[in-house]
C-alpha positions as CSV (number, residue, x, y, z in Angstrom):
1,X,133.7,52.7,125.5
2,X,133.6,49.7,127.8
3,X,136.5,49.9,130.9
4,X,137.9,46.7,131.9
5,X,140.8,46.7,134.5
6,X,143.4,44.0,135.7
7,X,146.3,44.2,138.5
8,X,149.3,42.3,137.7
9,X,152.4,41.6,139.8
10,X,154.6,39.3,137.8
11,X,158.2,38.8,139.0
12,X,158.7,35.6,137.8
13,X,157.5,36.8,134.4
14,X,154.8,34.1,133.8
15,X,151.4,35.5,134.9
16,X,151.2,38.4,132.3
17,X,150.3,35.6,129.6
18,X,147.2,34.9,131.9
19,X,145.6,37.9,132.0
20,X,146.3,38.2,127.9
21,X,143.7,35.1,127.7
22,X,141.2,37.0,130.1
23,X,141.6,39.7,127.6
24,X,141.1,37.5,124.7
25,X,137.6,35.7,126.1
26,X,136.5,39.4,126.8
27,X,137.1,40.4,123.1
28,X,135.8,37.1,121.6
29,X,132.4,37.7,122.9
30,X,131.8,41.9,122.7
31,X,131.2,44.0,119.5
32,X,131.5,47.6,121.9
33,X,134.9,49.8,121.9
34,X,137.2,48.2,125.0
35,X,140.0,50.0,126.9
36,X,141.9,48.2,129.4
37,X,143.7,49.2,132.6
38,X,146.1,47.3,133.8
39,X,147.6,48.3,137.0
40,X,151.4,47.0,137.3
41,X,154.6,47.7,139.4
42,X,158.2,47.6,138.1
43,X,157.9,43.5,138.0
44,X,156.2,43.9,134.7
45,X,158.2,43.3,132.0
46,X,158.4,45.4,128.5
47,X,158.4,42.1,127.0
48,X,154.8,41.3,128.5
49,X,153.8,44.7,128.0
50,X,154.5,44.4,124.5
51,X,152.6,40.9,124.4
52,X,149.4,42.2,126.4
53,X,149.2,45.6,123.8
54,X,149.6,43.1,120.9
55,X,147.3,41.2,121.7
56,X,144.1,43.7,122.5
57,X,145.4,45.7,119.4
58,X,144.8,42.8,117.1
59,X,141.2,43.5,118.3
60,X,141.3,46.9,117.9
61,X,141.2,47.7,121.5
62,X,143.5,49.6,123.8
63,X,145.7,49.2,126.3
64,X,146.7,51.8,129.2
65,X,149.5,50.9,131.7
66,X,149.2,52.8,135.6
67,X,152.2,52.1,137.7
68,X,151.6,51.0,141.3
69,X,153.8,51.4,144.3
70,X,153.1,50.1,147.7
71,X,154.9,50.1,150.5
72,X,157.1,47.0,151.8
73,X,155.1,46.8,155.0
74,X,151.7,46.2,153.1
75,X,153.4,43.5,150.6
76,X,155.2,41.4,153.1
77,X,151.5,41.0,155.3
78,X,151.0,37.6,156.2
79,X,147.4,37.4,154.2
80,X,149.7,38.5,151.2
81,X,151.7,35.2,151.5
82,X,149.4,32.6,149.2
83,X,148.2,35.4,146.6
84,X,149.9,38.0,143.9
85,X,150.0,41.5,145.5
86,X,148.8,42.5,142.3
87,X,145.1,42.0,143.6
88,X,145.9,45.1,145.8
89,X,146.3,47.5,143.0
90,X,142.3,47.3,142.9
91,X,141.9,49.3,145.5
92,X,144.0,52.4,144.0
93,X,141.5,52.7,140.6
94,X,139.9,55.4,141.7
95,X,142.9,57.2,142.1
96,X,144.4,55.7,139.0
97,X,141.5,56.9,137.0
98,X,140.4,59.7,138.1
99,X,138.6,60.5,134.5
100,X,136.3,57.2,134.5
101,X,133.2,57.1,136.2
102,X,132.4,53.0,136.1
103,X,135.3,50.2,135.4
104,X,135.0,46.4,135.5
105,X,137.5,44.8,137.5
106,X,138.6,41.2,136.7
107,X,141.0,38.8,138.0
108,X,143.4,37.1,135.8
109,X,141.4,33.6,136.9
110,X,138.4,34.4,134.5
111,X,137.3,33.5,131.6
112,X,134.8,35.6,130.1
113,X,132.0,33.9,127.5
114,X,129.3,36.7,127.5
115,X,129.2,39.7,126.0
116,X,131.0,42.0,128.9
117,X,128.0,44.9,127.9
118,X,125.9,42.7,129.6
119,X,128.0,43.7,133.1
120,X,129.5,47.1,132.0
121,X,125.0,48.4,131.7
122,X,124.4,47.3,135.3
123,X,122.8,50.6,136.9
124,X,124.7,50.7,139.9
125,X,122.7,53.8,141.3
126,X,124.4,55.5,143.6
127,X,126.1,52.0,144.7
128,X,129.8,51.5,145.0
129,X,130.0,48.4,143.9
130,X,128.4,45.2,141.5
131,X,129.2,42.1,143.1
132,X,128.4,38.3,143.2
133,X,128.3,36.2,146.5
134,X,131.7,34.4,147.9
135,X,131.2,30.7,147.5
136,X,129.4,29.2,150.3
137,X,132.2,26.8,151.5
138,X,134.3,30.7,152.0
139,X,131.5,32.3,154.0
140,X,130.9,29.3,156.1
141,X,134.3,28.4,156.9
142,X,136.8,31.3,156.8
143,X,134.1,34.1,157.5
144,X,131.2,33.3,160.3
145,X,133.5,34.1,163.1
146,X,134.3,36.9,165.8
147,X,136.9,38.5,163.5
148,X,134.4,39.5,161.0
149,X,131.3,40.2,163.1
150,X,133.3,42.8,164.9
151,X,134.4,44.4,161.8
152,X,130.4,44.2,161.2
153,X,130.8,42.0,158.1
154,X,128.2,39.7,157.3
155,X,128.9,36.2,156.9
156,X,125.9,35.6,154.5
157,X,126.7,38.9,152.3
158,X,130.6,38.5,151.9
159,X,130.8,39.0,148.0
160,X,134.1,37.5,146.0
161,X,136.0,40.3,144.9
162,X,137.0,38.3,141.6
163,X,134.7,39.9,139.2
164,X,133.5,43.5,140.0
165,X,131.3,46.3,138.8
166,X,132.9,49.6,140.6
167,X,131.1,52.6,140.8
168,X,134.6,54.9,141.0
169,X,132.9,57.9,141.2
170,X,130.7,57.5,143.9
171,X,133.3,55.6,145.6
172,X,135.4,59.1,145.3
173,X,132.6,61.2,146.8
174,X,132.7,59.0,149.9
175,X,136.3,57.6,150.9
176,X,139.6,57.4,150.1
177,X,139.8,53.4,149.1
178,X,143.9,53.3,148.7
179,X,144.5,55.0,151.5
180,X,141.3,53.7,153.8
181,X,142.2,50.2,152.7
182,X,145.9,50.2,153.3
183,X,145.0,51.3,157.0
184,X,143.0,48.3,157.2
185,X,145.3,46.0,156.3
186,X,147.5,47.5,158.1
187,X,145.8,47.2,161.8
188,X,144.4,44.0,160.6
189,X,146.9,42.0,158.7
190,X,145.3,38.9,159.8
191,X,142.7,39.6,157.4
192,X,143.2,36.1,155.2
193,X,141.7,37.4,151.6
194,X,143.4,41.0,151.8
195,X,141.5,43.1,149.8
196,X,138.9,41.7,149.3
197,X,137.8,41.7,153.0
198,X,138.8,45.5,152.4
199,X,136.2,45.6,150.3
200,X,133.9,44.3,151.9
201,X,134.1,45.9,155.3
202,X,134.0,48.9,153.6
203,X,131.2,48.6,150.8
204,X,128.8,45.8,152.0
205,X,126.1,47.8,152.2
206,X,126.8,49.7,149.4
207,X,126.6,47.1,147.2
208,X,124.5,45.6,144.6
209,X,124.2,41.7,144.4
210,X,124.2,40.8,141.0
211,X,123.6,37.0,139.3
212,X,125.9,34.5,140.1
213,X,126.6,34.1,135.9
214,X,128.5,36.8,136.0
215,X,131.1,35.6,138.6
216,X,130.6,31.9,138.3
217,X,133.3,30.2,141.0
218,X,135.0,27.2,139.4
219,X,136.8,24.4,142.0
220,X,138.3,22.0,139.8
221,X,139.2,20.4,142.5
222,X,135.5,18.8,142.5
223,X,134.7,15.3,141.8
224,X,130.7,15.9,141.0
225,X,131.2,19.4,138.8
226,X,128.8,18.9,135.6
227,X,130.8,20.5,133.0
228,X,128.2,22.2,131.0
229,X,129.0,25.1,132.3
230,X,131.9,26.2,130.1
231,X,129.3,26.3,127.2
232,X,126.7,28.5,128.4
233,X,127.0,32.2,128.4
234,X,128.2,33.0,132.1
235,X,131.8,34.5,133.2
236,X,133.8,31.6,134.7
237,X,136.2,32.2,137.8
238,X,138.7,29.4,138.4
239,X,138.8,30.6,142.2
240,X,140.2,27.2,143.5
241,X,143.8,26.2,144.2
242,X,143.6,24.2,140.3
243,X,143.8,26.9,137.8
244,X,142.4,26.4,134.0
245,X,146.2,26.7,132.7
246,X,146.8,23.7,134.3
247,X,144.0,21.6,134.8
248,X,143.4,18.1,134.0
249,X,140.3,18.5,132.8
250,X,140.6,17.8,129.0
251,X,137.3,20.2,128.8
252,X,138.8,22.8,130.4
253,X,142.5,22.9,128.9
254,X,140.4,22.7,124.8
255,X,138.5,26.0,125.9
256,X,141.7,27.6,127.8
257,X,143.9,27.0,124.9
258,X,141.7,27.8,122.2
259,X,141.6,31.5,123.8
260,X,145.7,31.3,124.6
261,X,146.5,30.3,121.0
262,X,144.8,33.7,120.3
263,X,146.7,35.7,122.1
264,X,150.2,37.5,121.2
265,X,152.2,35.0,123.3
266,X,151.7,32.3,120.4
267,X,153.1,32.4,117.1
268,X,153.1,28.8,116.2
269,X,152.1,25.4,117.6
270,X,155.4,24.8,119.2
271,X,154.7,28.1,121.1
272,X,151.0,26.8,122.7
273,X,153.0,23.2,123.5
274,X,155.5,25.3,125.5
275,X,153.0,27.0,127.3
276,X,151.0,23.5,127.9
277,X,154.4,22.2,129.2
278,X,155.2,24.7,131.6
279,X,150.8,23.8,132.7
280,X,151.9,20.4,133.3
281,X,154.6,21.3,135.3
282,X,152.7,23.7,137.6
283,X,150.3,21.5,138.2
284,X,152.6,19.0,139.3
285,X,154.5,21.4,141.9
286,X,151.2,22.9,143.3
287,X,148.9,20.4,143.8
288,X,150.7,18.6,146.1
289,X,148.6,15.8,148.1
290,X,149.4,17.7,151.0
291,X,147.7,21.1,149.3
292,X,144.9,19.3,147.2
293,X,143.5,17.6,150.5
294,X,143.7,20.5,152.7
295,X,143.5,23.8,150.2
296,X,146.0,25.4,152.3
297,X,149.8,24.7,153.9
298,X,149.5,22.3,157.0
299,X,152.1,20.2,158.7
300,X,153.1,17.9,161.4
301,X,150.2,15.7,163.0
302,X,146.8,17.5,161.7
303,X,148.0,16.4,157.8
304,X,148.6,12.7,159.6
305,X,145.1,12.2,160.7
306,X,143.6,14.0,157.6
307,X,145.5,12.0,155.6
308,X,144.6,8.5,157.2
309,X,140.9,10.0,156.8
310,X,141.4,9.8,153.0
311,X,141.5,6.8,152.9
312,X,138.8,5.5,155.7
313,X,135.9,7.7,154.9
314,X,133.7,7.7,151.7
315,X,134.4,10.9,149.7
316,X,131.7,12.7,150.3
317,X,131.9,11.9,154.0
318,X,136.1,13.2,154.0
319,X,134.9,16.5,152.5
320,X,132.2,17.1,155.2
321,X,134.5,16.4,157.9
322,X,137.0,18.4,156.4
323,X,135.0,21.2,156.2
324,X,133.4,21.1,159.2
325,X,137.2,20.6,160.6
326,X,138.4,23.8,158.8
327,X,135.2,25.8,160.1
328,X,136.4,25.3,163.7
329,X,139.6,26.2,163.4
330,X,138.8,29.8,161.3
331,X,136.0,30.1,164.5
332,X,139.2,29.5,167.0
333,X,141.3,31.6,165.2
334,X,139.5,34.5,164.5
335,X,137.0,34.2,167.9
């Protein structure tokens, strides 16, 4: 039996159908036995849990819900603000499931076209966890600084948390991760990717680099991405602000569909054109010119000048400045 686990934190009621397609490109591609875990609070609907049973039952896999409560003070954290506080619930698993030995987390971001054996046999050893490398644009701009050095995390190490292997057993011989990582976050709510720098100043040298096909980090945001990619065997992560529900890449949405129109959320054709629709509309109210030049919220006089440099500067030129830009202000920040 192959463990696969999700976190999901859906008050508005639309992200459940998400993870459903992550579930889907998992099934697709792997013959074995799969259970998965999803770890949810009270803003998960019956209706979605219904829809997410449904739809790994029609594969004959199975479905276990763990309820999740955190307290208010670690939800409202300022590096909470831009993502779903269902990432968190990661860090409870080994509580959760206290019976498993090895589980493969994935975000609701992914799309799986491998066989997920292929992850699941990684011999961990006696490592905590399985990991692939943060993009580099991440480790060079949001993590060489004095923040992370004096948490002794390494700039060149710092793993995406998108797409793990976790050893839960040897992580219980050695600490209490919900309760070690909630006082982490807690004396360092500064920390801008949450958990996942949880997990990496606790486990970075416990880890075990693995290939970069098995967490594969998409930016749709790219002019020069070669889209080849989304036919060869390799688990994708949409880990940009442009997510593959509503992208514009026709590519992307005929491979994203083709796994929604599989799951238990569509019943018909009108169904999948709904769901496009409401796509179309996201993309519309997030990618804002102000968001899709920046990648984060800005205001005032920096989006002014960044703006005007649009439009002045070849492309590739903007980007470099940008990044360079974005590089000194995590350094000033975080110094």
């Amino acid at each position: 039996m192959i463990h696969v686990a999700f976190g999901i934190s859906d008050a508005k009621g639309t992200y459940s159908k998400y993870v459903a397609v992550t579930m889907v490109s998992v099934l697709e591609h792997t013959r074995d036995d799969v259970t998965f875990h999803i770890l949810c609070d009270d803003t998960l609907s019956e209706m979605n849990k219904n829809l997410l049973r449904q739809t790994a039952e029609s594969y004959g896999a199975i479905v276990v819900y763990h309820k999740v409560d955190l307290d208010q003070k670690i939800t409202s954290l300022d590096s909470l603000k831009d993502i779903t506080i269902g990432t968190l619930f990661r860090l409870m698993l080994p509580m959760l499931c206290p019976e498993i030995q090895k589980i493969v987390y994935l975000d609701g971001d992914v799309l799986v076209q491998l066989d997920i054996k292929e992850l699941w046999n990684t011999n961990l050893e006696n490592r905590c966890l399985g990991v692939v490398k943060d993009a580099i644009d991440t480790q060079r701009n949001f993590v060489d600084n004095g923040l992370y050095k004096r948490l002794d995390v390494d700039a060149n190490c710092y793993f995406n948390a998108g797409v793990l292997v976790i050893n839960l057993e040897e992580i219980r011989r050695n600490v209490d991760l919900g309760k070690e990582g909630i006082r982490i976050l807690k004396e360092y709510p500064q920390l801008p990717f949450a958990d996942q720098d949880v997990l990496n100043i606790l486990f970075q040298k416990h880890m075990m680099g693995l290939s970069m096909r098995y967490n594969l980090q998409v930016n749709l945001l790219d002019a020069t991405l070669d889209y080849s990619f989304l036919e060869q065997p390799r688990i994708l992560h949409f880990s940009g602000l442009v997510k593959p529900w509503f992208a514009p890449q026709p590519l992307v949405q005929k491979l994203y569909y083709s796994y929604m129109a599989k799951t238990a959320y569509v019943q018909s054709t009108e169904d999948l054109l709904d769901i496009m629709s409401d796509g179309t509309g996201l993309y519309k109210e997030k990618v804002t010119l102000k968001q899709a030049l920046l990648h984060y919220h800005e205001t005032g006089r920096t989006l002014r000048i960044l703006s005007g440099m649009r439009f002045i500067f070849s492309e590739k030129l903007y980007w470099k400045i940008l990044a360079k830009a974005l590089r000194w202000k995590k350094k000033w920040l975080y110094r």
